[in-house]
MDAnalysis code that builds the backbone (N, CA, C; Angstrom):
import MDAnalysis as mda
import numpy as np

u = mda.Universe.empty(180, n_residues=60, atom_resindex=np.repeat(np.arange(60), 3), trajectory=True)
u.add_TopologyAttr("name", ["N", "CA", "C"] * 60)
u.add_TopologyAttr("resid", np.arange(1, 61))
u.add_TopologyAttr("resname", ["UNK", "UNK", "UNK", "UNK", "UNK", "UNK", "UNK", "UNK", "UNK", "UNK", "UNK", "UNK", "UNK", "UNK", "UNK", "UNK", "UNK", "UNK", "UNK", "UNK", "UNK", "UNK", "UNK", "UNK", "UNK", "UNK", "UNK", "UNK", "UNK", "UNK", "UNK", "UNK", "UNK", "UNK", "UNK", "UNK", "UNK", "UNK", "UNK", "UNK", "UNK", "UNK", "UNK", "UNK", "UNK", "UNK", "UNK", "UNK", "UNK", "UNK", "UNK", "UNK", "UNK", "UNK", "UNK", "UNK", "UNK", "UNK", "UNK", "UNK"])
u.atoms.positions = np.array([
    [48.207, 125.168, 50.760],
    [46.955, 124.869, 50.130],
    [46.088, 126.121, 50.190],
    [45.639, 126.622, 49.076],
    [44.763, 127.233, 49.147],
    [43.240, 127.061, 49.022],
    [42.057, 127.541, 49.236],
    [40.827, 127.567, 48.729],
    [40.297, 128.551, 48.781],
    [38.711, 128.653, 48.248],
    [37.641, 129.553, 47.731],
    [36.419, 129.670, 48.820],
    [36.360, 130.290, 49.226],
    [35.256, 130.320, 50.725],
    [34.193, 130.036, 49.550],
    [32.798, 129.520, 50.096],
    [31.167, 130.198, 48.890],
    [30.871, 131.670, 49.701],
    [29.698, 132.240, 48.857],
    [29.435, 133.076, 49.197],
    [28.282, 132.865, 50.213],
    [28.098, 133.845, 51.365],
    [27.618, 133.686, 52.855],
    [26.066, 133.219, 52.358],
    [25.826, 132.133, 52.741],
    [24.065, 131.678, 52.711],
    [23.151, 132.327, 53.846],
    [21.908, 132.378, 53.931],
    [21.010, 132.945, 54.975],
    [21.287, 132.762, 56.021],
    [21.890, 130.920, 56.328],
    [21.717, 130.929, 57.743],
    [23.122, 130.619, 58.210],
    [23.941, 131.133, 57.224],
    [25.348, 130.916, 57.596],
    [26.066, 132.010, 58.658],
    [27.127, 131.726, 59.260],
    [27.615, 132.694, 60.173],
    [29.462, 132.835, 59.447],
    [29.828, 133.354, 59.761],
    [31.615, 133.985, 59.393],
    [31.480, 134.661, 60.256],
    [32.810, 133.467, 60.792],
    [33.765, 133.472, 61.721],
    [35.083, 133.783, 61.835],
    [35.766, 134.569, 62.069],
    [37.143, 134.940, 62.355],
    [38.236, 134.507, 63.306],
    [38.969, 132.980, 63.215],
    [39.429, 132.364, 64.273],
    [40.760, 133.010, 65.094],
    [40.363, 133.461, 65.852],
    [41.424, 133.728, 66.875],
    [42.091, 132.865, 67.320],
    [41.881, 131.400, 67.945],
    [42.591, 130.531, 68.189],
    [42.206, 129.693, 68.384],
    [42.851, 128.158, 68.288],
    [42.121, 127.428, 68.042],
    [42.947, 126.263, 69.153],
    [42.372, 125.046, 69.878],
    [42.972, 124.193, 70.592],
    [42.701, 123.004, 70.077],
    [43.993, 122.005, 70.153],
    [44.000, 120.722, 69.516],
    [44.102, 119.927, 71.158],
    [43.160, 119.364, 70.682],
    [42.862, 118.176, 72.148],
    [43.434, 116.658, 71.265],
    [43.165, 115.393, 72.533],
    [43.900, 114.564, 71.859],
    [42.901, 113.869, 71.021],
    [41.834, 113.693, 70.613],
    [41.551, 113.463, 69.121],
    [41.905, 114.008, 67.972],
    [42.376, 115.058, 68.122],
    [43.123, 115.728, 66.959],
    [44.266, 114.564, 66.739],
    [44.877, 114.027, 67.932],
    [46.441, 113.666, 67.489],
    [45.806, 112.517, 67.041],
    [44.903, 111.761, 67.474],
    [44.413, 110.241, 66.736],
    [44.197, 110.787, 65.321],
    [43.224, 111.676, 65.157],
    [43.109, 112.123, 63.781],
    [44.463, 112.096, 63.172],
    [45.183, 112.951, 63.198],
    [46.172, 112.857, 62.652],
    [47.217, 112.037, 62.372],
    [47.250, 110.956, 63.759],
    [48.222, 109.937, 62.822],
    [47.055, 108.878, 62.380],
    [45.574, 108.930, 62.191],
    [45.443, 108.209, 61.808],
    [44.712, 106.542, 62.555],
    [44.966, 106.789, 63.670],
    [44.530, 105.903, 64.666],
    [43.612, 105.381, 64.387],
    [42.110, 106.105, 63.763],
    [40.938, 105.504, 63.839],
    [40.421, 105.216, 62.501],
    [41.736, 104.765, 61.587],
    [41.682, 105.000, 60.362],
    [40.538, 105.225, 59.219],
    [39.964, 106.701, 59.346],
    [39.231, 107.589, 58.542],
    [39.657, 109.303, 58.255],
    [41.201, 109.069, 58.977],
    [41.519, 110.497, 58.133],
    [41.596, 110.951, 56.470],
    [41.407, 111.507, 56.014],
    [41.364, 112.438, 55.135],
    [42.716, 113.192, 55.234],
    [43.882, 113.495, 54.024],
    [44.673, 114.121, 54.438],
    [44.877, 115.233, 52.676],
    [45.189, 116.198, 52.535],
    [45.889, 117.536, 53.899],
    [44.783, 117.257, 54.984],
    [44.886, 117.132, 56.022],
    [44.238, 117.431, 57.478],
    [44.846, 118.354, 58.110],
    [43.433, 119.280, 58.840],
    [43.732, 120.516, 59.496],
    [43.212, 120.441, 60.963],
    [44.251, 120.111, 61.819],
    [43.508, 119.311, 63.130],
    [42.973, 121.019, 63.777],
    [42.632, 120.412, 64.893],
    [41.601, 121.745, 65.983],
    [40.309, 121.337, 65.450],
    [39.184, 121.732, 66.095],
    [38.349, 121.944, 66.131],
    [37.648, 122.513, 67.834],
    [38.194, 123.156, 68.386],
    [37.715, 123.851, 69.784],
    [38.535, 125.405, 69.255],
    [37.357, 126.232, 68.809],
    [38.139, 127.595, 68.391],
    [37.459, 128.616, 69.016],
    [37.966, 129.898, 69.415],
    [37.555, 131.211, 69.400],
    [37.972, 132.259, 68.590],
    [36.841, 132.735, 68.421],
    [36.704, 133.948, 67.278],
    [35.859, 134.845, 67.526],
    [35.927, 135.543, 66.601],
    [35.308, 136.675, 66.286],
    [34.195, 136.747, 64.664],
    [32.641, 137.078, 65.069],
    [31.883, 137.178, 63.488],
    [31.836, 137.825, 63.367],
    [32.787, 137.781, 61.576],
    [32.636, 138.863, 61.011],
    [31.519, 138.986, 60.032],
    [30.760, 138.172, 59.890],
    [29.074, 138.194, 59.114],
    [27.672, 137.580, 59.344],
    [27.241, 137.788, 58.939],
    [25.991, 136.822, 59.588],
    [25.122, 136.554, 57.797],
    [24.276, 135.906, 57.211],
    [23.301, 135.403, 56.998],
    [22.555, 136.482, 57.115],
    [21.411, 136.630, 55.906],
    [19.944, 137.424, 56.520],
    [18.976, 136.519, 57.610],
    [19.451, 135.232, 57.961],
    [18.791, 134.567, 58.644],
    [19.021, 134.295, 60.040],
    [19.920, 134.852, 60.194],
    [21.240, 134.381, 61.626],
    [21.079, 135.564, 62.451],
    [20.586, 134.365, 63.657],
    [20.238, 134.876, 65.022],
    [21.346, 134.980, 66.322],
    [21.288, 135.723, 67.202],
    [22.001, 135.646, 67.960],
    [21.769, 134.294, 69.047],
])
């Protein structure tokens, strides 16, 4: 699957994921358990990275 990032808003940040950890709500997500997945599904959400932009609005 591909997509189209938008272009960076004021108070947006870009992020560069280095890695990312799937805990076990990911696996409910994914099969579905709490039935409100959405699928293609892209489980993780606990990531580290690196920004590579900031927003004219974005603070440290």
């Amino acid at each position: 699957m591909t997509f189209e990032r938008r272009a960076l808003r004021a108070d947006d940040v870009a992020i560069e994921i280095l890695y990312c950890g799937v805990c076990h709500s990911d696996i409910h997500q994914a099969r579905n358990e709490w039935g409100i997945a959405v699928y293609p599904l892209m489980p993780g959400h606990e990531i580290v990275g690196r920004v590579t932009a900031t927003g004219a609005n974005a603070t440290k």
